[in-house]
C-alpha positions as CSV (number, residue, x, y, z in Angstrom):
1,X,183.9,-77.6,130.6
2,X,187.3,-78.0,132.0
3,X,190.6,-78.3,129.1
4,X,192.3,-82.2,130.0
5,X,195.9,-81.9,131.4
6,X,199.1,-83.8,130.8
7,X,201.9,-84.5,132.6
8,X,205.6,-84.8,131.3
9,X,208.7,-85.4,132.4
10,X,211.4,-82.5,131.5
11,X,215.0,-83.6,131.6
12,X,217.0,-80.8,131.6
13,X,220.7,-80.5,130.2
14,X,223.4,-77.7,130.3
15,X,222.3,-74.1,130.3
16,X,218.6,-75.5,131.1
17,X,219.8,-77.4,134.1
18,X,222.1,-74.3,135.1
19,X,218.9,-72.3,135.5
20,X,217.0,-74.6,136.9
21,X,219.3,-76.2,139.4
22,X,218.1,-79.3,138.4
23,X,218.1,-82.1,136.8
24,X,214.8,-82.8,136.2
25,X,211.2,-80.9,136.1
26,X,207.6,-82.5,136.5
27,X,205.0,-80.2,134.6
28,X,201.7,-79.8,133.8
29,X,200.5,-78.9,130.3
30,X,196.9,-78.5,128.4
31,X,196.6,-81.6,126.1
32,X,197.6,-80.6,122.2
33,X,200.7,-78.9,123.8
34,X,203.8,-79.2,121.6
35,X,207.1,-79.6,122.8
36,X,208.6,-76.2,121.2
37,X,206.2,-75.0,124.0
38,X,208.0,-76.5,126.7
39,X,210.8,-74.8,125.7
40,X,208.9,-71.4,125.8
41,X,207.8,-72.0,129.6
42,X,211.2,-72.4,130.5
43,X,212.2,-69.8,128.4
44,X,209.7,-67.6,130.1
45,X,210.4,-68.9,133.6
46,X,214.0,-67.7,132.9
47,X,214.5,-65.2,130.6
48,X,218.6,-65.9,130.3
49,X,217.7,-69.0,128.7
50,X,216.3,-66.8,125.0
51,X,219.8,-67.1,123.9
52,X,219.3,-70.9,123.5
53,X,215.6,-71.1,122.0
54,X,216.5,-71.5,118.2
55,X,219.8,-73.8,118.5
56,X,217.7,-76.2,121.5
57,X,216.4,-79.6,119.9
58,X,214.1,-81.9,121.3
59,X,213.5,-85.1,122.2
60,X,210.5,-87.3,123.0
61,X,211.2,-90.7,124.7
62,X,214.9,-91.0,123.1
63,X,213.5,-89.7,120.0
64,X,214.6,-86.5,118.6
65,X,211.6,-84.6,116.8
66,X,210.6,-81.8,115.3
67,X,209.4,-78.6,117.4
68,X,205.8,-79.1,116.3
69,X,205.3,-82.3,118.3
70,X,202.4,-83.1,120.7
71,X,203.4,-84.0,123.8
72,X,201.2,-87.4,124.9
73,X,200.8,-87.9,128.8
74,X,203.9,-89.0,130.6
75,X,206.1,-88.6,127.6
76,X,209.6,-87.6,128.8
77,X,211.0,-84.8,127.1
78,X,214.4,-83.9,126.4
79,X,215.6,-80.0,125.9
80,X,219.0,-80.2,123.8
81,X,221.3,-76.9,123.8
82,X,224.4,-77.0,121.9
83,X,226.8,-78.3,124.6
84,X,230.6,-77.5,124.2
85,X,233.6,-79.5,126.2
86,X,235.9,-82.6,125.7
């Protein structure tokens, strides 16, 4: 029996989009995937991004939530490191 996927959109912000070079990442997740554990992929993609795991908030379709949150398919998701600037 084969686990269902999902697909989300990742936009990605400051230090995220730094490592990235990007602006934006499609993914593929198993379903019951939070979106703490978004962060963590990315995180493990690029290490230099640990710094950022516990001050990053999230958001869900212009929603901020908690880290605990199940993604849905095609949600858009929103990584949120403390930004700095004027």
């Amino acid at each position: 029996m084969s686990q269902s996927t999902i697909t989300v959109k990742v936009k990605l912000f400051a230090a995220y989009q730094e490592a990235y070079g990007l602006p934006e990442l499609i993914l593929d997740f198993p379903d019951g995937t939070t979106v703490s554990a978004v962060c963590d992929r990315l995180i493990s993609e690029h290490p230099e991004l640990t710094q950022w795991r516990d001050l990053t908030r999230f958001g869900i379709n212009f929603t901020l939530v908690e880290p605990d949150t199940l993604l849905q398919n095609n949600d858009e998701v929103v990584l949120i490191p403390p930004v700095s600037g004027g």
